[in-house]
Phi, psi and omega in degrees: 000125168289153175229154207279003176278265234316039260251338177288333183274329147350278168332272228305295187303339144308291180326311193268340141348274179322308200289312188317299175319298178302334171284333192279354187278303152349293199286326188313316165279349150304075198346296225297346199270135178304144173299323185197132183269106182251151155224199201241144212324291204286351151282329155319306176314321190257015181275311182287141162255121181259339205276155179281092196284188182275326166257166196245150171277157169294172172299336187298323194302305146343287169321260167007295153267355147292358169267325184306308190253045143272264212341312195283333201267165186281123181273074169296002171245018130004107149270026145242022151317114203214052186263214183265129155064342217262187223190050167081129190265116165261111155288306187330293189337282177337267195323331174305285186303332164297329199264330173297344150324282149334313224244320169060057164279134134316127174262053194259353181203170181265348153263027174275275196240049186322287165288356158302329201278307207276295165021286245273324183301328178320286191294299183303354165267323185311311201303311176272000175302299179294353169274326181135004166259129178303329174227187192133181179218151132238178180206155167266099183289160177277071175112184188265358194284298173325305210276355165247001167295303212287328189286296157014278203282316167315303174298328152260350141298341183267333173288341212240004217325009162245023167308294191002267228297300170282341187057245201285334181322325229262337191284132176291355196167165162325124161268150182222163181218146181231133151261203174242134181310009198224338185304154178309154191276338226259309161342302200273286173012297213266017155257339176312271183002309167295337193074009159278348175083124195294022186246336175268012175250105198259118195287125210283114150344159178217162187263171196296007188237012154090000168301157180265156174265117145314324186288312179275001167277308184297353186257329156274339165309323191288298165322323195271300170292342165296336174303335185113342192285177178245110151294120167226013213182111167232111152277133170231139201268104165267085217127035199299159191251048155236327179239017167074007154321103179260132173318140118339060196268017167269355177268320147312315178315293200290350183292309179313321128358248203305336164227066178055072109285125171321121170271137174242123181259105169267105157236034176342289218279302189280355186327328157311316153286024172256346186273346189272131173268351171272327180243017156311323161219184012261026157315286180293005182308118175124315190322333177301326187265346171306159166283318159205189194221075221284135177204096185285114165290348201270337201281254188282358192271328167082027176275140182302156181289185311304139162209073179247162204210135150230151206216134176252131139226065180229115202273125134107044171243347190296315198274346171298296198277283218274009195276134185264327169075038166329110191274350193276346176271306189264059174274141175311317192254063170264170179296349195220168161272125198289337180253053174267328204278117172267043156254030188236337191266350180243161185258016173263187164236283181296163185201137171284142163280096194272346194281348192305300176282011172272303166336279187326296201290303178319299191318338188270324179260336147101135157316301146352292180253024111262018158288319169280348175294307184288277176311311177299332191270348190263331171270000171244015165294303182270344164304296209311299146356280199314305233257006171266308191309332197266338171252071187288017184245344197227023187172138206235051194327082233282337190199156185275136184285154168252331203243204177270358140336055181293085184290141144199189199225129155270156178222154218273180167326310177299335195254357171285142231049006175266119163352131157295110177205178181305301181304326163330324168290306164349310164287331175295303153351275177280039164298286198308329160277008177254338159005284210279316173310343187275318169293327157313312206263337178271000000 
């Protein structure tokens, strides 16, 4: 155990933290190097020393085991790492998240965390200026899963303000909510979660480009009220995460129009292509009209994890729905102006300081280069296309991409030249796991 005299062995032992880290950052860029030494949970297990003893290890020991589990762990900033959603390692980001680390803040007030809070107030206004609104509110949440609980729960307190207090007493009838059959699970989530029950998240058809038909949205909104239910919650996904779909969302707008429903933009994935001026729209056409809007920087953006954004634009509906008004946390009469203090707008009390390294990282690339950033990943995109196209006997493009998302299929020798068909896929299917364990494992 360090003690706080002990201030050379600190150093050292810091020191060697650091080199360990700076190395692994190395090999993580290094092609030649493997992605992942995998073995299977109960061989891992005897690879690891996991147990927690009763007496404390030395610092060498520390040391050790922490080289023991970079070896084990998935070099996710690998560039040949192509795993779900992720984007690559940004060392700014990284040097962010070390200092936030360091620094071991709560973001629940501001006299906590004075310069974190205003970062956080800084960046989250430019995001919402780039979706198109002058005002509003936000917070950063633990992921996009959350960060479409908090949009939920917004939207049914500015339709329902006496849920709080009363809860289900309080609903004139059944609520129902609509997605896109492609939409995040994280949707369908927040009627468990919620108490609609997942038979009230009613899943939207979507067309061969993964879009949801606005036309089956309005007939089942239609459908839902002949039943007696109340529709109030429309998602629509900018950014689906298997083919990368972007909603109709101007079409979605007018329905939620006409018929008084909450817009929800889940844009975790594509959000990011909000900073472009070349692939913004006509993905984002629209985007000025949601209520609210989900945007993960952790995604395209390459900010280290956890970094998700949820964004209102309606300024005082956060602190409306979650504030409890904890006087030993929130006192009214501090010293400062309180409504710097976000712990009243969330439904945690502690909260990681997720803004730092996105501030560090913005500063280094500057709107500007993440916009050349946002292009360059959408242009190695359309290679990748153009280089499927040129091999069409061995490989099966499924769909033209919106995002960085390339779906196709490979195919093996026996099935080339056999008619595109259902069954085919079928076969195909099951290619793709044995692919991917063969990329695991070599």
């Amino acid at each position: 155990m360090i003690q706080s005299s002990d201030s050379a062995e600190t150093r050292e032992f810091l020191q060697k933290i650091m080199e360990l880290l700076i190395d692994y950052v190395n090999v993580q860029n290094d092609r030649k190097e493997k992605i992942l030494d995998f073995h299977h949970p109960e061989d891992m297990k005897k690879l690891l020393s996991l147990d927690v003893p009763d007496d404390a290890v030395t610092l060498q020991q520390l040391v050790k085991d922490c080289a023991l589990t970079l070896k084990y762990q998935v070099k996710t900033g690998h560039p040949h790492f192509f795993n779900q959603l992720s984007c690559g390692l940004d060392v700014v980001s990284m040097a962010g998240e070390w200092l936030t680390a360091t620094a071991n803040t709560n973001m629940f007030t501001y006299e906590i965390a004075p310069v974190f809070i205003l970062m956080e107030t800084v960046v989250l206004t430019k995001m919402r200026k780039i979706i198109g609104w002058e005002t509003g509110d936000s917070i950063l949440a633990p992921g996009g899963s959350i960060s479409n609980l908090y949009a939920f729960l917004a939207a049914r307190h500015k339709m329902f303000p006496g849920y709080k207090e009363h809860g289900a007493r309080a609903l004139p009838g059944e609520l129902v909510m609509f997605t896109s059959d492609q939409c995040h699970y994280s949707i369908k989530s927040c009627a468990a979660v919620c108490g609609l029950g997942t038979e009230n998240c009613v899943m939207v058809p979507s067309d061969e480009h993964g879009k949801i038909i606005p036309s089956e949205l309005e007939r089942l909104i239609l459908e839902r009220k002949a039943r007696g239910q109340i529709p109030f919650f429309v998602n629509a996904t900018a950014g689906t995460t298997v083919l990368g779909s972007f909603d109709p969302l101007n079409a979605i707008a007018d329905i939620c129009e006409k018929y008084n429903c909450w817009f929800h933009i889940d844009a975790a994935w594509g959000g990011g292509l909000l900073l472009s001026k070349k692939y913004r729209h006509p993905r984002f056409s629209g985007v000025e009209r949601a209520d609210s809007v989900t945007w993960n920087p952790h995604k395209l953006m390459g900010a280290l994890l956890q970094c998700s954004t949820i964004h209102f634009k309606e300024d005082g509906l956060l602190i409306s729905c979650n504030q409890m008004s904890a006087e030993y946390l929130f006192m009214t009469d501090k010293l400062y102006d309180i409504s710097y203090d976000t712990g009243d707008k969330v439904i945690q009390c502690g909260r990681h300081n997720d803004i730092f390294k996105l501030w560090l990282q913005w500063r280094s690339k500057g709107t500007d280069g993440f916009a050349r950033h946002m292009d360059h990943l959408m242009e190695l995109a359309e290679y990748q296309v153009k280089r499927i196209r040129q091999q069409s006997d061995k490989f099966y493009l499924i769909l033209e991409p919106e995002c960085v998302n390339v779906s196709f299929w490979y195919i093996p020798k026996r099935l080339r030249g056999v008619p595109h068909d259902a069954k085919k896929e079928t076969e195909l299917g099951k290619i793709c796991p044995i692919i991917k364990s063969r990329m695991m494992q070599s």
